[in-house]
C-alpha positions as CSV (number, residue, x, y, z in Angstrom):
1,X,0.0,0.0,0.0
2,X,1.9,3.1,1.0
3,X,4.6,4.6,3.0
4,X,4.4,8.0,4.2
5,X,7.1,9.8,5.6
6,X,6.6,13.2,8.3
7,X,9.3,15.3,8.8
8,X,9.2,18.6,10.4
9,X,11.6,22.3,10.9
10,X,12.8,24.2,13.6
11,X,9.7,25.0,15.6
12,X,7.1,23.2,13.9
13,X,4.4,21.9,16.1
14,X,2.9,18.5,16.6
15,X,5.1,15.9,13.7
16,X,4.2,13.2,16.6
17,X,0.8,14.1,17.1
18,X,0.0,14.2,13.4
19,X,1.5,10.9,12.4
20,X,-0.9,9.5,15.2
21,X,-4.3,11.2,14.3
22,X,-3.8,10.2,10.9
23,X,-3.0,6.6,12.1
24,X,-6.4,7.0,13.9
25,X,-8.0,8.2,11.0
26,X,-6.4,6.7,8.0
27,X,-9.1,4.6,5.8
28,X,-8.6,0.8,6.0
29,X,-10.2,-2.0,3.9
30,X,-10.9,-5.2,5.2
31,X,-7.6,-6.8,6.2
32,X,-5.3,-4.0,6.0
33,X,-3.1,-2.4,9.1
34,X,-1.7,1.1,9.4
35,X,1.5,1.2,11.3
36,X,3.2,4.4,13.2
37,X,6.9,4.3,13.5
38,X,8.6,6.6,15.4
39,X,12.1,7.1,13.7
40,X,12.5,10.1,15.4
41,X,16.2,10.1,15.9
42,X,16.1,12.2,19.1
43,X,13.4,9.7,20.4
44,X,11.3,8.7,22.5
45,X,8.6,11.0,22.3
46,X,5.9,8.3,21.5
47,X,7.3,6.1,24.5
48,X,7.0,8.9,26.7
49,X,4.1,10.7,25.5
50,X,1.5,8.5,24.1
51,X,2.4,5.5,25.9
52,X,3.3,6.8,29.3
53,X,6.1,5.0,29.1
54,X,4.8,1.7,28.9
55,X,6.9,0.9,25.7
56,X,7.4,-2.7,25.6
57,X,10.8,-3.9,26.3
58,X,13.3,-5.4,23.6
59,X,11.1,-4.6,20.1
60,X,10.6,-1.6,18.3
61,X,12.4,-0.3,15.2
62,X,16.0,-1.0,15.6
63,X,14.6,-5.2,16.7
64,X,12.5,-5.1,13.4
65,X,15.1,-3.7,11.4
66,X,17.8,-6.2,12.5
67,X,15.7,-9.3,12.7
68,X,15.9,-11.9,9.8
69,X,11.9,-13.2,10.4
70,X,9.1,-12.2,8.4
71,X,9.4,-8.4,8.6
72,X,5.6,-8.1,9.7
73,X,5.6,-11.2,11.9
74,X,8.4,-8.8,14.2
75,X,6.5,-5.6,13.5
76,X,2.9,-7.5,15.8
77,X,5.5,-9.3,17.7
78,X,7.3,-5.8,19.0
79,X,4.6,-3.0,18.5
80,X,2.0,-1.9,20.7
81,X,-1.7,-1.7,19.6
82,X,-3.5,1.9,19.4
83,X,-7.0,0.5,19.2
84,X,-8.5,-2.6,20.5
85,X,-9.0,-4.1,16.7
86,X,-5.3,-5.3,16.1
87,X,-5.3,-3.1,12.8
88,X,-3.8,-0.2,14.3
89,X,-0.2,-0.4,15.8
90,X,2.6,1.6,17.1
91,X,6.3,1.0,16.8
92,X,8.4,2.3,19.3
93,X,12.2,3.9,18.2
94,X,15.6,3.9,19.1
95,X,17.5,7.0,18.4
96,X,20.7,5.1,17.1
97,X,18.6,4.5,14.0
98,X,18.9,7.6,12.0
99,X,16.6,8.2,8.9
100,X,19.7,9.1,6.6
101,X,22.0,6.6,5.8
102,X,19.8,3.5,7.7
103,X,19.4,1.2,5.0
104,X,18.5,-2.1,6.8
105,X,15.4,0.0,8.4
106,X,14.2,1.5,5.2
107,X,13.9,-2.0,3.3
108,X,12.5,-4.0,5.8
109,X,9.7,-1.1,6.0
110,X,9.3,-1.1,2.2
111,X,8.3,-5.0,2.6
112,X,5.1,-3.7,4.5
113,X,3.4,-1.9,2.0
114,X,3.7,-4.1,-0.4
115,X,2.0,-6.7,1.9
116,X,-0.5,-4.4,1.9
117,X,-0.2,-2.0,5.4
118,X,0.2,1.4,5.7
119,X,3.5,2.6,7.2
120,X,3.2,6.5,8.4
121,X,7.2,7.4,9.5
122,X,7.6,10.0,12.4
123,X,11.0,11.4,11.0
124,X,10.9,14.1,13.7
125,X,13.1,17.5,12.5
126,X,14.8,16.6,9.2
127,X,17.2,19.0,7.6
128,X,18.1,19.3,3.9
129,X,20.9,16.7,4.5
130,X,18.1,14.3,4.7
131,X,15.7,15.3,2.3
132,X,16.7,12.8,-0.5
133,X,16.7,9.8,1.6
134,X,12.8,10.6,2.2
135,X,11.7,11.6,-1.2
136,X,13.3,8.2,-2.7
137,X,12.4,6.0,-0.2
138,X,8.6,6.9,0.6
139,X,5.7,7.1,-1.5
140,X,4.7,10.8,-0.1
141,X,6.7,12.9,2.2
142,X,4.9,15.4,4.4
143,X,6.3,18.6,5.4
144,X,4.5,19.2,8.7
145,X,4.4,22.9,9.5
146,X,2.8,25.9,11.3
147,X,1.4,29.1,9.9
148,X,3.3,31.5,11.3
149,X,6.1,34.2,9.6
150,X,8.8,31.9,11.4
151,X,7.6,28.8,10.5
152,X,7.6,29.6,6.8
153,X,11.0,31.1,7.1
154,X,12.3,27.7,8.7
155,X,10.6,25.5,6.4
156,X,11.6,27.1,2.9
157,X,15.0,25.6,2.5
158,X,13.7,21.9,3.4
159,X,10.8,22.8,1.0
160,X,13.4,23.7,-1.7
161,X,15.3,20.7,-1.1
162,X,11.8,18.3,-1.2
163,X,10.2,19.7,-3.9
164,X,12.4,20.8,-6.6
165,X,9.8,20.8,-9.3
166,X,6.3,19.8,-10.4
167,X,5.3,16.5,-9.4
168,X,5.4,15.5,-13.1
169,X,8.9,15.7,-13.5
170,X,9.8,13.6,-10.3
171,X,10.0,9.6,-11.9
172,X,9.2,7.5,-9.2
173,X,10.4,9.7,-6.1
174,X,8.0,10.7,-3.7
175,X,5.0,12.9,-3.4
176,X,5.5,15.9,-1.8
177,X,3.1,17.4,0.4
178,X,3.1,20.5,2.8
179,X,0.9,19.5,6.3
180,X,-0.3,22.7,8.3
181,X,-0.6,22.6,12.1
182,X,-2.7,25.4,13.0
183,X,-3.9,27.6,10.0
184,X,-4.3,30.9,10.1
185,X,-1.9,31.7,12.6
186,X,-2.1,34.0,11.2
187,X,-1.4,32.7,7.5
188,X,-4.0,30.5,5.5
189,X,-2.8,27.4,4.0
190,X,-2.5,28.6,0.1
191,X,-0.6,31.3,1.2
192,X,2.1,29.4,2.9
193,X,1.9,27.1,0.1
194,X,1.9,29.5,-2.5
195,X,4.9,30.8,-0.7
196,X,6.5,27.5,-0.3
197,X,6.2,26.6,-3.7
198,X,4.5,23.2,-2.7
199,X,1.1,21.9,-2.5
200,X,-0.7,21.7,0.3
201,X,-2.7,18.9,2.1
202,X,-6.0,19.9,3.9
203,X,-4.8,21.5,7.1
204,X,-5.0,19.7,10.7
205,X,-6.9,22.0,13.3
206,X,-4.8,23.5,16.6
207,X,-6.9,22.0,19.5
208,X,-4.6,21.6,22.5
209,X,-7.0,20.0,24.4
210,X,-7.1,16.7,22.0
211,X,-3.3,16.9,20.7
212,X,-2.7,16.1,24.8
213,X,-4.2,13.2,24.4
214,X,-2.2,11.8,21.7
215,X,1.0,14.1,22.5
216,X,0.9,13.4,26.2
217,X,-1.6,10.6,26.7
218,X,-4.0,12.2,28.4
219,X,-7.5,10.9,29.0
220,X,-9.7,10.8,25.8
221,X,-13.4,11.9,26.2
222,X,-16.4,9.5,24.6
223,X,-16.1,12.9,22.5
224,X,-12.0,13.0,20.9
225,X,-13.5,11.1,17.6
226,X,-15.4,14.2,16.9
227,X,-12.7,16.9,17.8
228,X,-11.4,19.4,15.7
229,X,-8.0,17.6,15.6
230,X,-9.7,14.4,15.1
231,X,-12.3,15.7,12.2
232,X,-9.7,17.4,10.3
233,X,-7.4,14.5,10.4
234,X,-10.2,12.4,8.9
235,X,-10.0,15.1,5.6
236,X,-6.7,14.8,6.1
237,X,-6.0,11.2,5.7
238,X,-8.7,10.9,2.9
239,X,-7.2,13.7,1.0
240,X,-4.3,11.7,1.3
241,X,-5.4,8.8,0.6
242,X,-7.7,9.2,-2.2
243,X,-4.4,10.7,-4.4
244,X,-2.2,7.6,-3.2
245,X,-4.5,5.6,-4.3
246,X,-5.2,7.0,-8.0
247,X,-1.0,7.4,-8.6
248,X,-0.8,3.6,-7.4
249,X,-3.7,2.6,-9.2
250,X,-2.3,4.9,-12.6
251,X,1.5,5.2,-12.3
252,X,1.0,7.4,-15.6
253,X,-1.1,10.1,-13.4
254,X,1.9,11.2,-11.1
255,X,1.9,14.4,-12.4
256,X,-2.1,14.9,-12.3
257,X,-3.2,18.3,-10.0
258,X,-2.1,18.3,-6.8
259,X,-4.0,17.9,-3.3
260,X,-4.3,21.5,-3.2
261,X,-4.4,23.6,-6.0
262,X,-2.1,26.8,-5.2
263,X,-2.4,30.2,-7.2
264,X,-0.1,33.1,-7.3
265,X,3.8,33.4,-7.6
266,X,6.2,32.2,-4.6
267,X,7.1,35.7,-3.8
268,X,7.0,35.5,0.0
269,X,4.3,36.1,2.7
270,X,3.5,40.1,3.2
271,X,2.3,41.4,6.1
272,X,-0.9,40.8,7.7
273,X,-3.9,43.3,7.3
């Protein structure tokens, strides 16, 4: 199925908590299993957040990614579950396995999609050193970002570096797709794409309150499916989706409009009215 990696700049909220909602939201078929991996390589946050530290001890990534067993019989073996159906599961990372460079981890997670899960990476803050690593590896790359002046500013070189050209003249490499935490804070989400040069995915909403509980693992309300987070993450994850699955379906279509069409030059954001 797919592999999708999230990568994030200096001060861009929530990487973590995004690769989770969508987890929580992605669309499965009968049979199918989304996986979150955090490959974070300053680590941990998932362990410590979300799980409360309950991690289990001697799996996660760097176990899967050394073992020589059936790459998904390791994955159930050493991940924990996010939902009480078995088709949603968290592995838990190791900061010695960086994102660059870590070959071993990046082929045994290819084998998963092509048994048909969904793999969503948590690549934590990436830099431009590891930009090409993603976008050859992964079948979409999401730059996750918030709408501020600063956020922008941080995220243009690694936006430069991702998304070179239009999507038509990228061969197999990955889709590249900006992920806004938070718009219009104070800028909307075609601005920053338009100034990015990059299209844009449907936004994720800021809602503190329901980011804690995937962030922090506080207690979720009978309510967090229907959250702001939670209902943008579903338009999210469909968006998504839905242009995965006609590229995979119609290699030929690669190019075909974007997620989010963006008008207007890349001159820059302007001042706020």
């Amino acid at each position: 199925m797919t592999l999708v990696v999230l990568g994030s700049v200096k001060g861009a909220p929530g990487t973590t908590t995004a690769a989770l909602a969508l987890a929580f939201a992605w669309p499965l078929a009968a049979g199918q299993r989304v996986l979150v991996v955090d490959a974070d390589p300053a680590g941990a946050d998932l362990a410590s957040g979300f799980l409360q530290g309950a991690a289990p001890a001697g799996g996660g990534l760097a176990a899967a990614a050394a073992s020589r067993e059936d790459v998904a019989t390791v994955v159930v073996a050493g991940s924990v579950a996010l939902d009480g159906t078995g088709a949603r599961l968290l592995l838990t990372g190791a900061a010695a396995t960086r994102h660059r460079g870590a070959g071993p981890m990046w082929a045994r997670l290819r084998e998963l999609p092509r048994a048909g899960w969904v793999v969503l990476v948590d690549a934590g803050r990436v830099t431009a050193d590891d930009a090409q690593q993603m976008v050859t590896s992964a079948d979409a790359v999401l730059l996750v970002s918030g709408s501020s002046l600063r956020a922008a500013a941080a995220a243009r070189p690694i936006a430069t570096t991702l998304h070179p050209g239009d999507d038509a003249a990228r061969g197999g490499m990955a889709a590249v797709r900006l992920l806004v935490v938070g718009e219009r804070r104070p800028y909307r989400v075609d601005e920053l794409a338009s100034s990015l040069g990059m299209p844009a995915l449907p936004p994720l909403a800021w809602d503190p309150r329901a980011a804690s509980v995937l962030s922090d693992g506080a207690r979720a309300s009978g309510r967090f499916a229907r959250t702001a987070l939670m209902r943008s993450a579903a338009a999210t994850a469909r968006a998504l989706y839905d242009e995965l699955t006609r590229t995979q379906a119609s290699p030929e279509s690669a190019g075909a409009a974007p997620v989010a069409q963006v008008n207007g030059n890349a001159t820059g954001l302007g001042a706020r009215r």
